[in-house]
C-alpha positions in Angstrom: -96.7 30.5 10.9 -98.2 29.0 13.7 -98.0 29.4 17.4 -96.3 26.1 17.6 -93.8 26.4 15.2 -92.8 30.0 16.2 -92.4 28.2 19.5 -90.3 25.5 17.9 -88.5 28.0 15.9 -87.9 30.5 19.1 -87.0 28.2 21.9 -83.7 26.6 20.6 -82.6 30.2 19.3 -83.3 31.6 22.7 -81.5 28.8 24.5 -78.3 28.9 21.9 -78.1 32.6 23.3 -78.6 31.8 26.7 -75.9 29.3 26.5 -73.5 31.6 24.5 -74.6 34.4 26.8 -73.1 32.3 29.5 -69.7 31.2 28.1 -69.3 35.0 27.6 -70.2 35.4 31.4 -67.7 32.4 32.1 -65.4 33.9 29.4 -65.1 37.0 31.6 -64.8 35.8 34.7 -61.7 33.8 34.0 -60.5 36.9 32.5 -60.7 39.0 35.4 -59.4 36.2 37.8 -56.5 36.4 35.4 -56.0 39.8 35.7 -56.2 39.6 39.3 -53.0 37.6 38.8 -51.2 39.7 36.4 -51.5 42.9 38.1 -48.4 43.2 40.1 -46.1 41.7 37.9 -47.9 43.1 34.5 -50.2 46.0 35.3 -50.9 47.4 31.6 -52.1 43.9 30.9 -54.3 43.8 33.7 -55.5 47.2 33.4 -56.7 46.3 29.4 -58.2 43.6 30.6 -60.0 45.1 33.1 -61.1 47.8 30.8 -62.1 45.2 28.0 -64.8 43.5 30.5 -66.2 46.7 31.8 -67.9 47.5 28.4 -69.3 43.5 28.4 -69.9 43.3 32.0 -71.2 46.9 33.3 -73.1 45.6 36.7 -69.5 44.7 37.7 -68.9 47.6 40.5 -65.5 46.8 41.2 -63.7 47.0 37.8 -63.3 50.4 37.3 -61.0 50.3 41.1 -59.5 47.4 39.6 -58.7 49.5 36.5 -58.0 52.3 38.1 -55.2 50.3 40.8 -53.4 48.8 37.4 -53.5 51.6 35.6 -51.5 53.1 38.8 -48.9 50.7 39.5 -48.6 50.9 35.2 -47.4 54.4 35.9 -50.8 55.5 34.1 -51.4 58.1 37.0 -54.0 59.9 34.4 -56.0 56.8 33.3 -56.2 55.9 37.3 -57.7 58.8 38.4 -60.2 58.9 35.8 -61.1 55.3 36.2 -60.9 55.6 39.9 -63.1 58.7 40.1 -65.4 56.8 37.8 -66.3 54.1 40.3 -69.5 54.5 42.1 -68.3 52.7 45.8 -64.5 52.5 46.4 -63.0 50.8 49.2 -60.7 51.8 51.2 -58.0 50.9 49.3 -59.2 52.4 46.4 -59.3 55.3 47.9 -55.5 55.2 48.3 -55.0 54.8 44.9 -57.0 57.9 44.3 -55.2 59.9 47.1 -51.9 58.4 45.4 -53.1 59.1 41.4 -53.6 63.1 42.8 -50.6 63.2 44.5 -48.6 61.6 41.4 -50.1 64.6 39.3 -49.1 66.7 42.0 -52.5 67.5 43.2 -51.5 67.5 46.6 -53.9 69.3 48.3 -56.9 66.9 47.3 -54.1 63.8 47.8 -54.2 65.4 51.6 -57.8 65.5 52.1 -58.6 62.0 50.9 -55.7 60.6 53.2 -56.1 62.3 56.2 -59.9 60.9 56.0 -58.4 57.5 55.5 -56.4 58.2 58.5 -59.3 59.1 60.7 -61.6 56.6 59.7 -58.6 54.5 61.4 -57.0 53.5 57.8 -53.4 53.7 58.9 -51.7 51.5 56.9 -47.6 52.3 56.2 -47.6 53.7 53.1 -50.6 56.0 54.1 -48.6 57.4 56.8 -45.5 57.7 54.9 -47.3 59.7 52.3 -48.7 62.3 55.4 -45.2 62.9 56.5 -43.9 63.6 53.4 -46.9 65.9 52.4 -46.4 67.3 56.1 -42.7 67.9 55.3 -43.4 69.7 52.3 -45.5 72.2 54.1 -42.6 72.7 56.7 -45.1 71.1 59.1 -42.8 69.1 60.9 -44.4 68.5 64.4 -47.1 66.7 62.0 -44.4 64.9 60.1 -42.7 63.8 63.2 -45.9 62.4 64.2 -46.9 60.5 61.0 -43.2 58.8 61.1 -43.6 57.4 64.9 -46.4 55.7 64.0 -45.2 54.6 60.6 -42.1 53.2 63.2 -44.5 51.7 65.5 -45.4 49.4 62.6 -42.0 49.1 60.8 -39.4 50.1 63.2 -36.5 49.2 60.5 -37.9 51.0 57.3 -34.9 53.1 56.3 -37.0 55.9 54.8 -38.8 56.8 57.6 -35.5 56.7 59.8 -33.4 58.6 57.7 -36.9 60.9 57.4 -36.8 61.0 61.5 -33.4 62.1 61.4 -33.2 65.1 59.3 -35.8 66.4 61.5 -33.8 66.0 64.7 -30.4 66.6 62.8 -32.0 70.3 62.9 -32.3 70.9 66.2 -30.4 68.5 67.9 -27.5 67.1 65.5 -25.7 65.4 68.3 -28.5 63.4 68.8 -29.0 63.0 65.1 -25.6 60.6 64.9 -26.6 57.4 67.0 -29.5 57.2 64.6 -27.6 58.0 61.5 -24.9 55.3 62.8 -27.7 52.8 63.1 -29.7 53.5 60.4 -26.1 53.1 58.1 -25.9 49.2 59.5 -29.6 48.7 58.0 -28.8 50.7 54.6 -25.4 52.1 54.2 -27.2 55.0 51.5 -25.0 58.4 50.5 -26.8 60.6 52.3 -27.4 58.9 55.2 -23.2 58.7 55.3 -22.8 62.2 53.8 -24.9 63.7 56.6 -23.7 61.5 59.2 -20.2 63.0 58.1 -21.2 67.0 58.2 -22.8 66.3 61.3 -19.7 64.6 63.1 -17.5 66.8 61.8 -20.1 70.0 63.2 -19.9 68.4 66.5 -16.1 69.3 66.6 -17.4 72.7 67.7 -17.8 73.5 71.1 -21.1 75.6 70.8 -24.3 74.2 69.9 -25.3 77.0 67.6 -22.1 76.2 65.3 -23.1 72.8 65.2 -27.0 73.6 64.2 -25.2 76.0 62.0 -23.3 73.4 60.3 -26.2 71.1 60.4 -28.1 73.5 58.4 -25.4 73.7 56.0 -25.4 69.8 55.8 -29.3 70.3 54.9 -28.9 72.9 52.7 -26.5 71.0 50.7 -29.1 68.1 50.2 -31.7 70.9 48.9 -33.8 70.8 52.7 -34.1 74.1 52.8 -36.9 74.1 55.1 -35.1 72.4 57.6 -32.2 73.9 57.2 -34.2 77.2 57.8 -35.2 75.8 61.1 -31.8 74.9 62.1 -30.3 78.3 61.1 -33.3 79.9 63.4 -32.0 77.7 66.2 -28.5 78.6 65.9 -29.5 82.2 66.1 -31.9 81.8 69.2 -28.7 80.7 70.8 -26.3 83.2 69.3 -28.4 86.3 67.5 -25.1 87.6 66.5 -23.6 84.6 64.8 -23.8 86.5 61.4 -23.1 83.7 59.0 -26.1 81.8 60.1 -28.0 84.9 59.5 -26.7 85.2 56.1 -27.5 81.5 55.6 -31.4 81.9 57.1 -31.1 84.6 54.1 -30.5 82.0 51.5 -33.1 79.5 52.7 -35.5 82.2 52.4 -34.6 82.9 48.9 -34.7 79.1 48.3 -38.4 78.6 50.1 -40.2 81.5 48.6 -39.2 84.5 50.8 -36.8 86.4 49.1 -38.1 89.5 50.0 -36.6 88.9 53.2 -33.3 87.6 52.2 -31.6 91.6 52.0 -32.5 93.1 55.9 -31.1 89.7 57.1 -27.7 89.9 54.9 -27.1 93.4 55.9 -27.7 92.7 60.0 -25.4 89.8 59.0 -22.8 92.0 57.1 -22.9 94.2 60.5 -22.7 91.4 63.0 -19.8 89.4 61.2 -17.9 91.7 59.0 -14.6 89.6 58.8 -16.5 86.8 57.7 -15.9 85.6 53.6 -19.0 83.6 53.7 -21.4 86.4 54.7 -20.1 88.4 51.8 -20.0 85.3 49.7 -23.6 84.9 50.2 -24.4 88.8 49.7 -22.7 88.4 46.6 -24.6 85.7 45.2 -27.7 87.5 46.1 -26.9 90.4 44.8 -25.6 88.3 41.5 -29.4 87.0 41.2 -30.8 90.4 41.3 -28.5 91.3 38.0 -26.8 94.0 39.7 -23.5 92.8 39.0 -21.5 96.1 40.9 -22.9 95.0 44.5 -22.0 91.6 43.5 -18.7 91.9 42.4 -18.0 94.5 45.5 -19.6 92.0 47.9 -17.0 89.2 46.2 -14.0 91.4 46.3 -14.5 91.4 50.4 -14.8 87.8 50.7 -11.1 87.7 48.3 -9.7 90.1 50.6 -10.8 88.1 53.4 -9.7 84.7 52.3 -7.3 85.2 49.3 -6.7 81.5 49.2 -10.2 80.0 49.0 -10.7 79.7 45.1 -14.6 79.6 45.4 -14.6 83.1 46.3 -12.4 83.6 43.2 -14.4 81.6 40.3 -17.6 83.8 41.7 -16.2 86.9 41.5 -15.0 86.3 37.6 -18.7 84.9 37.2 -19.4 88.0 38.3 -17.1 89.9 36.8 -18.2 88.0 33.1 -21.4 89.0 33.3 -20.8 92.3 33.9 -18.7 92.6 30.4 -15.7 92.8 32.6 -13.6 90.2 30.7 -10.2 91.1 31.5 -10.8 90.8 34.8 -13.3 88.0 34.8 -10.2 85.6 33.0 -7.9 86.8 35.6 -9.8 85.4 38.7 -11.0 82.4 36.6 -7.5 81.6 35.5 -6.3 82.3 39.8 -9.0 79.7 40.9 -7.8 77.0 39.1 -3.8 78.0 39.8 -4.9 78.3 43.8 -6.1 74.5 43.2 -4.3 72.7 40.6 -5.7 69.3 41.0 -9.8 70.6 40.8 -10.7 69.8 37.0 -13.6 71.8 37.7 -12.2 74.8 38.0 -10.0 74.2 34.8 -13.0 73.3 33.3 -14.7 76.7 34.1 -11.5 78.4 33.0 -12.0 76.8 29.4 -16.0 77.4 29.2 -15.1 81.4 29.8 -13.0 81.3 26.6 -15.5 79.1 24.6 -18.3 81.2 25.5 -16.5 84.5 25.1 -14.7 83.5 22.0 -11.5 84.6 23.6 -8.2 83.1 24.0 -8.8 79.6 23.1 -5.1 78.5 21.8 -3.6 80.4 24.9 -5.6 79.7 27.8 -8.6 77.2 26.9 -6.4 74.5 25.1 -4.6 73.8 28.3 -7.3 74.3 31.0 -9.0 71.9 28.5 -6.4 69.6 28.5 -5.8 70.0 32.2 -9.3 69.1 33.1 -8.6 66.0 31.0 -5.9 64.6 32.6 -7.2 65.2 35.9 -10.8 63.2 35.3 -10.5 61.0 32.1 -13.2 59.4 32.8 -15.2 62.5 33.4 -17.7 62.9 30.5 -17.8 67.5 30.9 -14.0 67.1 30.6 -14.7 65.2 27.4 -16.8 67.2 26.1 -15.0 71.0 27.3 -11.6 69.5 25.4 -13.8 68.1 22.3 -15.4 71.9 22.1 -11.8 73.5 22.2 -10.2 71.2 19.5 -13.0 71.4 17.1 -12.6 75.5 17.7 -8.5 75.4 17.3 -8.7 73.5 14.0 -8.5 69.2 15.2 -11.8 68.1 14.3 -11.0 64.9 13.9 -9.4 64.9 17.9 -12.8 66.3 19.0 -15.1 64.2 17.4 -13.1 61.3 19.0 -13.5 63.4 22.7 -17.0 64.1 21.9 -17.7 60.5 21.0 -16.2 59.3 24.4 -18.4 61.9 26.3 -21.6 60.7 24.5 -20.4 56.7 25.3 -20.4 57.5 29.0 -23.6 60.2 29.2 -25.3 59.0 26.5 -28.5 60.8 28.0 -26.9 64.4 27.8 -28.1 66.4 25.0 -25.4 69.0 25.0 -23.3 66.3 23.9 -24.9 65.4 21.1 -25.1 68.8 20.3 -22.0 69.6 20.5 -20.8 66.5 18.2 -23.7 67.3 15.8 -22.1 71.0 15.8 -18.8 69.6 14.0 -20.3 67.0 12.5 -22.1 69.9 10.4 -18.7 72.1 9.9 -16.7 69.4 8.6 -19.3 68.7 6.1 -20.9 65.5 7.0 -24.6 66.6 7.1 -26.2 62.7 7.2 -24.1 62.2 10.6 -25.1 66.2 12.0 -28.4 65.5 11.6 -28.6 62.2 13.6 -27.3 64.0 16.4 -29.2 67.0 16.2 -32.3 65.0 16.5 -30.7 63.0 19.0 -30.4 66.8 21.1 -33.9 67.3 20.3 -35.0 64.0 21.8 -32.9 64.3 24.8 -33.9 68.1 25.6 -37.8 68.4 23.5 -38.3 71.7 25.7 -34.6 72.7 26.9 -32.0 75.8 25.6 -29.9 72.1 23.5 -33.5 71.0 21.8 -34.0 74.7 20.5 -30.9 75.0 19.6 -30.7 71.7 17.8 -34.3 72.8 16.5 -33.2 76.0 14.9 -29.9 74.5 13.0 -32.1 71.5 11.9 -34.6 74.3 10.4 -31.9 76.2 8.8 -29.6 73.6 7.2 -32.2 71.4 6.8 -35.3 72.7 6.1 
């Protein structure tokens, strides 16, 4: 072959690719400008995209961050981090997604260090700042938090979060002051717990001293699972009372709560000493002693708080608790079965009365049929009293009744596995294995790691195998 017709041979072959070579360049490029678009409204689809032109277009730096912030706001918090790691020269707002991809895997630690260099290189966007307070409020660091949400205010004086965040804070120390912003923050976003704490803290203002109102504001706290706070506002209550035993015997719960049990038992007893006609401090003894297993101290600690308030039928259902898992059954039915008497119209406590005789195998035409049935007619609509007076029928011989319970209690709480479970139960003892096993694998579904999924797994092995 000559050199001239190599040349004629070479050249339109070598433009063809140039040209194809291009339209795959062009090709790409209105890809990724479609992307672009798709991201926030379909981020999977932008993320494969993405991912598709990073094997054909390489030199493109900024892909894998674009991968890596689709694959984020997909939910893909895995896929993100590796991507975003990937990328050889993030910006700044990749870096956020990175800090945001650890802290979504709860690697918190390395989501704090990349933010808090964001923050210093003067990066102080919103959401940066809202994810500093929160990280800040985790540590119990709340001069820090305090800090990050008055400048996340400065910038978005009406976000709810960061008021409502604000508030708890102050609602520890200071609960009066707490109100006007509850009150103001409910006429921006009338949320439960902004109104249920608003409420405990009104109603704490009632007392005259300020260390029963932090006391009941850590109570409030407590009951929204701050513990941490409601440490801090049990401390201040006793800086301004040391004797006040009952917030003592409260700062002893949030230690147990936050990690510090060990000091929970010194601070029970001083409170025991300090307040020893108070039913909450031996409440809260008992319940400590109760997590230890040593159910004599428990159920001594709970008989004080009776004696103290015979009427209050808390103290009641947790001495039977206690008294149940000591073996003492007599005894335990006899304070289950006073609980729910002392407050008739409380389906939970008839509820509880019933579960003691389906779990103890004990009196379940007597006693359970009626707490069962009590429970019912008190919450009809409540899918545990569906599923406590389904349990009981199938047990007393009216299957048929309790599948039609059951059924009702899986309707409204489809997504709870001890329904299923509990349907898939007489499903299997009336003899209608095809519809026991659906359920059962429902269970399994529903609760792959939970005490219903092994159960569910087990009876599945066995009948099925």
């Amino acid at each position: 072959m000559t050199r001239q017709t190599l040349l004629s041979w070479l050249v339109p072959v070598l433009v063809l690719s140039m040209l194809s070579g291009g339209l795959v360049l062009l090709f790409g490029q209105q890809e990724i400008a479609r992307a672009d678009e798709l991201v926030d409204s379909q981020p999977l689809q932008a993320y494969q995209i993405y991912v598709d032109w990073m094997r054909w277009m390489p030199w493109q730096a900024e892909l894998p961050e674009k991968a890596g912030v689709a694959a984020l706001l997909g939910g893909e918090a895995g896929q993100a981090l590796a991507l975003l790691q990937e990328s050889q020269a993030l910006t700044a707002s990749g870096r956020l997604a990175l800090a945001e991809a650890h802290f979504q895997l709860g690697e918190y630690d390395r989501a704090e260090v990349i933010l808090l260099g964001l923050y210093e290189n003067d990066q102080k966007n919103l959401f940066l700042l809202e994810r500093l307070a929160t990280l800040k409020h985790w540590q119990g660091d709340f001069t820090s938090e305090r800090a990050f949400l008055e400048e996340g205010l400065a910038q978005d004086p009406k976000n709810p979060r960061l008021l409502f965040a604000r508030a708890l804070l102050i609602a520890a120390d200071r609960p009066g002051q707490a109100i006007p912003e509850l009150q103001a923050l409910l006429a921006i976003d009338p949320a439960e717990d902004t109104e249920a704490l608003l409420a405990a803290l009104e109603r704490g203002t009632k007392t005259t001293s300020l260390s029963q109102q932090r006391l009941a504001a850590g109570q409030a706290l407590a009951s929204m699972n701050e513990w941490l706070l409601a440490a801090q506002a049990f401390e201040h209550s006793l800086e301004l009372n040391p004797n006040l035993g009952e917030s003592r015997a409260w700062l002893a719960e949030a230690r147990q709560q936050t990690g510090r049990a060990g000091e929970a038992l010194p601070l029970l007893e001083r409170a025991v000493r300090d307040s020893p006609q108070s039913p909450r401090v031996f409440a809260l003894l008992g319940l400590y002693w109760q997590r230890q297993g040593d159910m004599e101290r428990s159920v001594e600690a709970y008989r004080s708080a009776v004696l103290l308030d015979p009427n209050n039928p808390v103290w009641r259902m947790s001495l039977a608790q206690s008294y149940e898992t000591a073996g003492n059954l007599t005894l335990a039915l006899a304070y289950y079965e006073s609980a729910a008497q002392l407050d008739a119209t409380n389906a939970e406590l008839w509820r509880a009365l019933a579960v003691f005789c389906l779990q103890n195998d004990v009196y379940l035409n007597e006693v359970a049929l009626l707490a069962a049935f009590r429970a019912h007619r008190l919450e009809p609509e409540n899918p545990d009293s569906l599923d406590v007076l389904g349990r009981v029928l199938a047990l007393v011989g009216s299957p048929k009744s309790a599948i039609r319970y059951l059924l009702q209690a899986i309707e409204l709480a489809p997504e709870v596995a001890a329904y299923h479970f509990h349907l898939g139960l007489v499903f299997l003892q009336e003899g209608q294995s095809e519809l026991a096993y659906g359920y059962l694998q429902d269970t399994v579904r529903l609760d792959p790691q939970g005490p219903f999924g092994d159960q569910a797994r087990r009876v599945l092995e066995r009948y099925n195998p």
